[in-house]
N, C-alpha and C positions, 0 to 999 in steps of 0.2 A: 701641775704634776709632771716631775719627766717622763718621757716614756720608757718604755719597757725593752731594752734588748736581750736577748737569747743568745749565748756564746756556746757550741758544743766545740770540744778537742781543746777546751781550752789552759789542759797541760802546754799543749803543742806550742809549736813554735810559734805561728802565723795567733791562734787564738789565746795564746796568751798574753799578747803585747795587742791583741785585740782589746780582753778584757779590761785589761789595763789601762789604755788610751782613750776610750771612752767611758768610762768608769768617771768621770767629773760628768757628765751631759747627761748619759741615761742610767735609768736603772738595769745597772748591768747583773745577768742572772748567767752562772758557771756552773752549770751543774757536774760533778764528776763522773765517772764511767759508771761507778754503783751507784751514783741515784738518778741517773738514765742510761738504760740499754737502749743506742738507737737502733741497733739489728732486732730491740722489743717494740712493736708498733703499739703494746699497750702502754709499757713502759713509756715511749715515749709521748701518748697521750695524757697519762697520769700528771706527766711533768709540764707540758701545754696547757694543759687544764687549768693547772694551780698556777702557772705565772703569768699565763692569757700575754704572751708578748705583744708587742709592735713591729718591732724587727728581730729576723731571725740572720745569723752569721756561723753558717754551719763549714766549722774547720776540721771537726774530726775523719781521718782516715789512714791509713796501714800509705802509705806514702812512700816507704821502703821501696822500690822499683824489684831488687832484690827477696826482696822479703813477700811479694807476690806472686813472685813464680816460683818459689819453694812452697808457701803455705795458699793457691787460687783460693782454695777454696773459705778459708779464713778471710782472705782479703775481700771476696767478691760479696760477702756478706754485712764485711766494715763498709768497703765501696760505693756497692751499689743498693744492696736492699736498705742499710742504713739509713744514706742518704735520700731513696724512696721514700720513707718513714717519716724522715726531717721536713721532706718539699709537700707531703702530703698534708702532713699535721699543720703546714702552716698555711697554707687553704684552706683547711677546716675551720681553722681559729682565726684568720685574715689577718695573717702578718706576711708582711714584703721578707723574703727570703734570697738568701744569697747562699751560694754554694760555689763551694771549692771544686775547680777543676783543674786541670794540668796541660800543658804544652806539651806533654808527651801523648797526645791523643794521634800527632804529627807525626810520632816518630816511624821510620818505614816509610814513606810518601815516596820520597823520590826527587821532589819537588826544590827545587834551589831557592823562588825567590818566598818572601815571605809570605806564612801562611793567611787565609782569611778564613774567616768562621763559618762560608757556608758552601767549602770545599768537600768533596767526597771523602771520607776519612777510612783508611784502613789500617791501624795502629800495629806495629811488630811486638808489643810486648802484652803481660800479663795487662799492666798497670793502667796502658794509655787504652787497652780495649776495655776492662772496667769503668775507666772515667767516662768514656764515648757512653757505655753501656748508661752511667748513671744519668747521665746527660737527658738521656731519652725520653729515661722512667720520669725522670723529676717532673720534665718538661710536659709528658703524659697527664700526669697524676695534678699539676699543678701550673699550667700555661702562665701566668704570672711570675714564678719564679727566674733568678737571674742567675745564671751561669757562668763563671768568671774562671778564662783560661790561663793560671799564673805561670810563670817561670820558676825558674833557680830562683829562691831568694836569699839574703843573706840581711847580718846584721854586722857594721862597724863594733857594736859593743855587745856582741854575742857572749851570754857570760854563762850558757845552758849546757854548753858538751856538742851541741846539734852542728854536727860537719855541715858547713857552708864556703863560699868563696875564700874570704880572707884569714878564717881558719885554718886550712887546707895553704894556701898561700904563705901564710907565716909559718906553719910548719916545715915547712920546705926551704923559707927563708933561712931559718935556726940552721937547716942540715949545711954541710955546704958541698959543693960537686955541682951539676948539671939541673933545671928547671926544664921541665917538657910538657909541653902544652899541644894540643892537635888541628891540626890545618883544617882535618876534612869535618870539623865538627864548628856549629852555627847556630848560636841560640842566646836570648837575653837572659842576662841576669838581675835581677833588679832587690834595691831595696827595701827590705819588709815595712819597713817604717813609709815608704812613701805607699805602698799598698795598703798599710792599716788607714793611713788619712783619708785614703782615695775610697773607702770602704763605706762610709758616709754620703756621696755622692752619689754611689750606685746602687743605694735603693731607689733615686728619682728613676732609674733605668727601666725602659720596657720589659716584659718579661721576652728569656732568649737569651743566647750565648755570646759572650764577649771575651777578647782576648786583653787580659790583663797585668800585662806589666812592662818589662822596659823593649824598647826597640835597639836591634842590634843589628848593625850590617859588616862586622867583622866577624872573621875565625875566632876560635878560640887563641891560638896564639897570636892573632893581633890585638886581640884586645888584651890580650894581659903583656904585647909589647908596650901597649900605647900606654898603660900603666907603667912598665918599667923607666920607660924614657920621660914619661912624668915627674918621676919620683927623684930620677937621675941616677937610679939604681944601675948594676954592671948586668946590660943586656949580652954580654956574652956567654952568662951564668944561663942566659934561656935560650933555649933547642927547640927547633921544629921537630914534631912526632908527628912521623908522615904515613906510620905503619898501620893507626888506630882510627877506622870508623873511611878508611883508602876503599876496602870494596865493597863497602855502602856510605855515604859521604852523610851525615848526620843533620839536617838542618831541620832545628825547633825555633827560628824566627818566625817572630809571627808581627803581622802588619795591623799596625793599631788604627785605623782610622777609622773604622765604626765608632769605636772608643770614645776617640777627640772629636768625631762629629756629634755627640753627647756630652763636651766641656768637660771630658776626663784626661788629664796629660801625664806621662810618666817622661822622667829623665832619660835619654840613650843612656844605653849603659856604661859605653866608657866614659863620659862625663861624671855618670855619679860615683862609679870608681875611682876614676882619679880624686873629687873631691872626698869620698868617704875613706879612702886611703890614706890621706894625709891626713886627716883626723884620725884613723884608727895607729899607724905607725908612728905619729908625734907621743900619742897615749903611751903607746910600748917603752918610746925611750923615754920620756919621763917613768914610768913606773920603774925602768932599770935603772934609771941616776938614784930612784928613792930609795933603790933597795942597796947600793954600793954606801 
């Protein structure tokens, strides 16, 4: 009998291509927002009950950075008592849990070289101090569970609407005039797909926070030089923006080596850019030969 996995948010981005990818292995259970409230701790028991998981891959939350500090107190709900509800129930019923965290727990530090997981944290935004916050409660409520601190992610074959890297990139490509990317800002971006695989492995992980996903040790606009000169694209078309993130310098790298001392590895990121670039922009011009 397969076992049983648990996918919440898995409209979302990250949980959808969850559901999906391991949808051949286990019995994968996607419950939708109406037939689990996870801000409902009955609700979300009802639903624990009836599908008695193995594993739980709790994706859903207000993720919008934006959309947190116009609505906290909506978000802090999705966020944090949510996902309280998710790490609890899954102690109750003795399933390995994973929860979505974020790189922006860093953001505000201060801090240049890459982050490690059991740094003092004092986040600048709504967002990164809810994940901190849920971080806590999970950990509280459920010392087994795993905490997993993602990046930026993206998809070569993003076909959702959900602005990501090379979305945002090809968009800009189409315009023409000046590309501006920012020096004083530092962080991986990495792809969802090798996250979804990696998703797998980290339930063997202790319970406790891990930073997961790609390793970056350039700017923003070196690493989308180091992709332009890849591609063989006109790097004169990309500009330093030296105005944005100058009187606080932005860095959400984070240092993966708890990670890989647990046999988890993710690609640097401009290596899997450049190679998912050329798979994503070969795509484009074929699709424009097809359609002339």
């Amino acid at each position: 009998m397969r076992k049983r996995l648990l996918v919440t948010g898995a409209s979302g981005f990250l949980g959808s291509r969850t559901a999906l990818f391991y949808g051949d292995r286990y019995a994968v259970y996607a419950p939708s927002h109406g037939e689990m409230e996870i801000t409902d701790a009955d609700s979300a028991e009802q639903v624990f009950d009836r599908i008695r998981p193995d594993y739980v891959v709790h994706c859903a939350a207000v993720s919008d950075v934006g959309a947190c500090e116009r609505e906290p107190e909506r978000s802090w709900k999705i966020n944090v008592d949510g996902s309280r509800n998710i790490a609890a129930m899954s102690a109750r019923y003795g399933a390995k849990c994973l929860i979505s965290s974020s790189d922006q727990v860093y953001f505000g530090s201060g801090k240049t070289l890459p982050h490690r997981e059991e740094e003092t944290l004092c986040p600048g935004n709504v967002y990164g101090r809810e994940k901190k916050r849920a971080e806590e409660e999970c950990l509280e409520v459920n010392p087994d569970c795993v905490l997993l601190r993602l990046s930026w992610m993206y998809d070569v074959r993003n076909d959702q609407g959900h602005g990501d890297f090379f979305t945002g990139l090809a968009a800009a490509l189409d315009r023409s005039g000046i590309i501006e990317y920012p020096v004083h800002d530092r962080r991986g971006i990495t792809d969802v797909n090798e996250v979804v695989r990696n998703l797998e492995k980290a339930f063997s992980l202790k319970g406790g926070i891990y930073n997961f996903g790609s390793p970056n040790d350039r700017n923003t606009y070196e690493t989308v030089l180091a992709l332009f000169q890849a591609m063989e694209w006109d790097t004169g078309r990309l500009l330093r923006e030296e105005r944005r993130y100058e009187a606080e310098p932005r860095n959400l790298s984070m240092d993966l080596g708890k990670l890989e001392n647990n046999g988890i590895y993710f690609r640097p990121t401009v290596e899997a850019l450049i190679e998912n670039g050329r798979v994503r922009f070969r795509q484009e011009r074929l699709g424009n030969m097809n359609m002339q």
